[in-house]
C-alpha positions in Angstrom: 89.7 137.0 91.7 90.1 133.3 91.3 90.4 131.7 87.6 87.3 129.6 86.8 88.2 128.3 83.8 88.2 124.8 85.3 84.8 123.4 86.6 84.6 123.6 90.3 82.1 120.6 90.1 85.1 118.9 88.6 87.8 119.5 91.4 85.3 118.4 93.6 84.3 115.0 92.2 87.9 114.4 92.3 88.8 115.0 95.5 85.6 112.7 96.6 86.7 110.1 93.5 90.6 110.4 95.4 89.0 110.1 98.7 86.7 106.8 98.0 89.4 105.2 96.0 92.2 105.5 98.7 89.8 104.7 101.2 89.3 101.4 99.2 92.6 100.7 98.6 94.5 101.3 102.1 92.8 98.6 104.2 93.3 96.1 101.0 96.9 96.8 101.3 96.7 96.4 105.1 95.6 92.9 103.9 98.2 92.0 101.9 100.6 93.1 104.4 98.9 91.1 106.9 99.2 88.3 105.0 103.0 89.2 103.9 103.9 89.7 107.5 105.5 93.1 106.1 105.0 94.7 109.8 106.5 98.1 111.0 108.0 96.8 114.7 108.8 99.0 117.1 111.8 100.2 118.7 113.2 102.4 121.1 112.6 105.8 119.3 109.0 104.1 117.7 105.9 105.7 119.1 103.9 103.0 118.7 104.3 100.0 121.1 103.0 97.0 118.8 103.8 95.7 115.4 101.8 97.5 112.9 101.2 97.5 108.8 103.1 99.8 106.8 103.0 100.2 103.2 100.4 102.8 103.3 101.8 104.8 100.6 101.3 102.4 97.9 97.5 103.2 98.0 99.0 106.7 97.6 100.8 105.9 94.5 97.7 103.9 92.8 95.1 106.4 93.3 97.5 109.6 92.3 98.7 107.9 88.8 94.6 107.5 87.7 93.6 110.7 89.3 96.7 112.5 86.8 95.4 110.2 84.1 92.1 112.0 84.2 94.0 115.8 84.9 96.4 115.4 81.9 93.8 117.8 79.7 94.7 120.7 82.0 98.0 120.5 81.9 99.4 123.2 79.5 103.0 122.9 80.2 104.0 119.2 80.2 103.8 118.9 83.6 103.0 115.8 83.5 105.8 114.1 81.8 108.4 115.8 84.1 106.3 114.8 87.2 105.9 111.0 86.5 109.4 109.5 86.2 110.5 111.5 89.7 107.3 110.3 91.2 108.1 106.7 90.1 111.4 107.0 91.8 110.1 108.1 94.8 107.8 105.8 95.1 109.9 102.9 94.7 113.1 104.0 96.1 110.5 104.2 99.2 109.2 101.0 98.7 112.4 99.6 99.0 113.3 101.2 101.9 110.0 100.2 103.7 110.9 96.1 102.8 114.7 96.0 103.2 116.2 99.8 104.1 118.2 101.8 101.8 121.4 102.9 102.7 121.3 107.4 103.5 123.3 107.7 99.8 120.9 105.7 98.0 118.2 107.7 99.0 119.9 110.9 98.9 121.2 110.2 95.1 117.6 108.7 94.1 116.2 112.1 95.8 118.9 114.2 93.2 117.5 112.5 90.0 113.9 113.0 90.9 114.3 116.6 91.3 116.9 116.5 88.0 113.4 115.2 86.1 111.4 118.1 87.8 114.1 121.5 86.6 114.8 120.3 83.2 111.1 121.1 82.6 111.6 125.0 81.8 108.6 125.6 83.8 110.8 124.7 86.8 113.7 126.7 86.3 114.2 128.5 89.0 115.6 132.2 87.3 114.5 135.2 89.9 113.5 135.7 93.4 110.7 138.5 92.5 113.1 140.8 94.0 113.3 139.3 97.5 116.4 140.7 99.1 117.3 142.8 96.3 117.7 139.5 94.5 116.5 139.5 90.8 118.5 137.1 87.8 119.9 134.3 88.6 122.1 132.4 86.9 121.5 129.0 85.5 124.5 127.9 87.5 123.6 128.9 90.5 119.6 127.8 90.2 120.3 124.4 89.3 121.6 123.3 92.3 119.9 126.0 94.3 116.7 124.2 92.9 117.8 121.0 93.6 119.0 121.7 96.9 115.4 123.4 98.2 113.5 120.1 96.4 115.4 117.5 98.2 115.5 119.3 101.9 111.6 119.6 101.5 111.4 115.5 100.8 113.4 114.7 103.6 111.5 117.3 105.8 108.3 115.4 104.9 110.0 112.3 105.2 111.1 113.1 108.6 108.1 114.3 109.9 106.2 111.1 109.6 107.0 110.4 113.4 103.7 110.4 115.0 99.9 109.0 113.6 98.2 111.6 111.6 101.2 114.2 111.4 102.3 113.9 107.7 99.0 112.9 106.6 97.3 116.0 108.1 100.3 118.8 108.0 100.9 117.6 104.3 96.6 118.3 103.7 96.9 121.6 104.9 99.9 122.8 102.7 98.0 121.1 99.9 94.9 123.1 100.9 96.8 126.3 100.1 99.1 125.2 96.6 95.5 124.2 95.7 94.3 127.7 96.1 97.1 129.8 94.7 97.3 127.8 91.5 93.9 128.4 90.7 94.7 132.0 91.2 97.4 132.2 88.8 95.1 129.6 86.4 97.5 126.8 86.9 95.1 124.2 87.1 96.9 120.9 86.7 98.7 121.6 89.3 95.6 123.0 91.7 93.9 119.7 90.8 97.1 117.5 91.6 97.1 119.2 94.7 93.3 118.2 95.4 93.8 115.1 93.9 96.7 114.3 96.6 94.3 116.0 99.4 91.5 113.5 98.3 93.8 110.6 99.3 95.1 111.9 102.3 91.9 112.3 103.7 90.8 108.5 102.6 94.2 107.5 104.7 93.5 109.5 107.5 90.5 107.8 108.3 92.6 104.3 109.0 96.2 106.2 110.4 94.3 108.0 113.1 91.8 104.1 113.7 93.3 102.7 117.0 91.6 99.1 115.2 92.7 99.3 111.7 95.3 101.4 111.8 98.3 101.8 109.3 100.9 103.7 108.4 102.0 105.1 105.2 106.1 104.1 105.6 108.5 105.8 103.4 106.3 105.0 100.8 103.8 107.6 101.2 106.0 109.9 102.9 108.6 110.4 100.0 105.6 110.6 97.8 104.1 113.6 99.6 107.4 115.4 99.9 108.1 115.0 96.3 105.0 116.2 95.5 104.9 119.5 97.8 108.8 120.2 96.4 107.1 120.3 92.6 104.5 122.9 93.9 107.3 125.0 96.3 109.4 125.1 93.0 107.3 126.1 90.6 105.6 129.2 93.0 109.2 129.8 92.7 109.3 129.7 89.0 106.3 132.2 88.8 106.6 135.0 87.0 104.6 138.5 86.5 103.5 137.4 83.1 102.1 134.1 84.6 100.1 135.6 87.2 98.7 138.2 84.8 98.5 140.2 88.3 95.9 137.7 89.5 97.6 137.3 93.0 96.4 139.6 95.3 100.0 140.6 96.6 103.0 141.7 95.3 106.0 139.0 93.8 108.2 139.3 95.9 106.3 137.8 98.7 105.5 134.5 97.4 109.1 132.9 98.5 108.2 134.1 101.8 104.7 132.9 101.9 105.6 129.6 100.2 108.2 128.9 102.7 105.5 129.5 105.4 103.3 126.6 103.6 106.0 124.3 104.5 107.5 126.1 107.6 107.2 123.6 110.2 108.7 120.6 108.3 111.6 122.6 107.1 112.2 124.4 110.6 112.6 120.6 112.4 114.7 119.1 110.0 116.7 122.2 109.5 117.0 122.4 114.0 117.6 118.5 114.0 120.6 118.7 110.8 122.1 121.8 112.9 122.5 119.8 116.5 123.5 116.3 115.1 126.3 118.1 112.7 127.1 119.9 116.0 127.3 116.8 118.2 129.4 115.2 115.5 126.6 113.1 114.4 125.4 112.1 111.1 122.2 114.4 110.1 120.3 111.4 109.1 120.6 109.4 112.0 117.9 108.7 114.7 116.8 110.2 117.8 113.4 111.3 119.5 113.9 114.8 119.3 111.9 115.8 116.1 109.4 118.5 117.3 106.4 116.4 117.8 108.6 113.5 119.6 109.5 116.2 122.0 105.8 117.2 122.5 104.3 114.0 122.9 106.8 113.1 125.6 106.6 116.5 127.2 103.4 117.6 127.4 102.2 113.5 127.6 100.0 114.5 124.5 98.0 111.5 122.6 99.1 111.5 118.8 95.9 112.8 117.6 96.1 116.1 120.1 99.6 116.8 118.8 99.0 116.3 114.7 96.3 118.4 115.6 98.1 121.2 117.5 100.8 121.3 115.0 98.6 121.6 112.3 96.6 124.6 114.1 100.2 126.5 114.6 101.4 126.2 111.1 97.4 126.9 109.7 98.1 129.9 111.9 101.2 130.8 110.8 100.2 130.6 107.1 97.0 132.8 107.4 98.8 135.1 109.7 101.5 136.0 106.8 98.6 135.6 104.1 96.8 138.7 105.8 100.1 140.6 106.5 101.0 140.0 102.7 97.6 141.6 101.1 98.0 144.3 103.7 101.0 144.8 102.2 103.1 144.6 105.7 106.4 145.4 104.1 108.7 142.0 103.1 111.3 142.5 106.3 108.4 143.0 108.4 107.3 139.8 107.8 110.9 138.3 108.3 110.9 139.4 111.2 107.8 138.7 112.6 108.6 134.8 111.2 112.2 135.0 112.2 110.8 136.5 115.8 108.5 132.9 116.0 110.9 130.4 114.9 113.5 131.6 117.6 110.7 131.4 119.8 109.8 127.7 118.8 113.8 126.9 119.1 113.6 128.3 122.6 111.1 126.5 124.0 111.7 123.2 122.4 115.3 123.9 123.7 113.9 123.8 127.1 112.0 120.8 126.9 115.0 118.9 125.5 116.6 119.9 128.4 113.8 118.9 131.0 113.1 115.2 128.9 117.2 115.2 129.7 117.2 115.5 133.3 114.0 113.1 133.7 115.8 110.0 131.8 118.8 110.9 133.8 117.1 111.4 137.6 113.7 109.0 137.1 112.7 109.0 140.2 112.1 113.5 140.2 109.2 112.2 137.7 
């Protein structure tokens, strides 16, 4: 059963404290954007069709450095103190790009030593897979950069992903949503209220990214923020061991890789589809295109941005509660590979086909 060692009246006043004070602080950023002229503008792979504020994520940053202030007394393994300086960089390295646009490297090396400040923390040290794939010990020279590698392909995933209004925002709440609940379980309650504390703010944003009147997005800012953030949580399920969990989880180890990587599945399958095709077209991975998975919806199915952040947040709620069940039945771990393996070649089909049919439209505009 869940660890109540922590208040539950607690986590909730945070996440409404989070909630109110992001709310508060977005549309006063909006202003001094405004004022600043600091607009996003559009162009030809922007879905929006007007000039709009950006900067978002620096309401992000404010509200998550009090809301920590007021978590430090659960943390228990100097969290904390790993967590800030990588944050810092991430927020600023984003800021940076927002204003005057970083170069791929920069961002890439400023990515590196934000995750360097998360595994020196031996909380983070990645050392076993729980016996996934008859995988147990690994080396330190092998889980640094394995580590590193993992944190810095989840922040670009998130980064990524920030395509459409309300995508980031809402796919980034529901992974939260389930860190949040695990790390009570295993009675790691800084991170569990970090997690809320992050969900809190979302929500407050939300509430002006999805306003056709006073709407704003959250820029690299925010977005490299929230990708840092899930990367600390995806590494240190990783980290877990049996002592930890004091068999608390109602599973065995050696799924939580697999239902981790479920959390974050959709993120990680699209940059993972979009790095494959633009290394095979001879492209550079980072470059730009509309063929991200929700670019392809929208301009498929016609859908608004709200339907789509909504219908992608439904398919990976339903792919994380699908493996949740199949893990406390106790499905059987290649099973459940297959079964995910099974709808991620399904997804690649079909968004394969409407690649394909966007194609032939641009080519042949008058079949539309």
């Amino acid at each position: 059963m869940i660890n109540y060692n922590i208040d539950i009246i607690y986590a909730l006043e945070l996440l409404l404290c989070c909630f109110l004070a992001s709310a508060y602080l977005v549309p006063n950023v909006k202003h001094i954007v405004y004022s600043k002229r600091l607009m996003d503008k559009p162009n030809e792979r922007s879905s929006h069709t007007h000039s709009t504020p950006s900067l978002g994520g620096i309401a992000f940053y404010i509200t998550f450095i009090f809301a920590l202030f007021f978590n430090d007394k659960y943390d228990t393994s100097n969290t904390l103190i790993s967590l800030l300086p990588g944050l810092t960089l991430m927020f600023f390295m984003g800021l940076k790009d927002d204003l005057v646009g970083s170069s791929p490297k920069i961002k890439f090396i400023s990515q590196i030593l934000a995750s360097l400040f998360i595994i020196e923390n031996p909380c983070f040290q990645l050392e076993t897979l729980h016996g996934l794939f008859g995988i147990d010990i690994i080396p330190i020279w092998i889980s640094a950069p394995l580590s590193v590698l993992i944190m810095i392909t989840i922040i670009n995933a998130y980064n990524l992903i920030d395509g459409i209004d309300g995508l980031a925002a809402s796919i980034s709440t529901v992974a939260l949503s389930f860190f949040a609940v695990l790390f009570f379980y295993i009675g790691d309650n800084f991170l569990a209220l970090t997690a809320i504390a992050m969900i809190g703010t979302l929500l407050g944003f939300l509430f002006f990214n999805l306003s056709e009147q006073r709407k704003i997005f959250m820029g690299d800012t925010g977005s490299l923020i929230i990708g840092f953030l899930i990367a600390v949580m995806s590494i240190r399920m990783l980290t877990i061991n049996e002592n930890e969990t004091l068999n608390l989880i109602p599973f065995k180890q050696e799924y939580i890789p697999i239902l981790m990587g479920t959390f974050i599945l959709i993120p990680i399958f699209d940059v993972v589809r979009l790095f494959i095709i633009r290394i095979l077209q001879n492209r550079n991975p980072l470059s730009a295109d509309r063929y991200h998975f929700h670019h392809i919806m929208v301009d498929k199915l016609n859908w608004s941005h709200r339907r789509t952040a909504f219908a992608i947040c439904c398919m990976n709620f339903t792919i994380i509660i699908l493996s949740l069940t199949l893990c406390l039945k106790d499905f059987g771990i290649i099973n459940l590979i297959i079964l995910l393996a099974v709808i991620i070649l399904f997804m690649v089909f079909i968004l394969t086909r409407w690649s394909k049919e966007i194609e032939s439209n641009k080519e042949n505009p008058n079949l539309n």
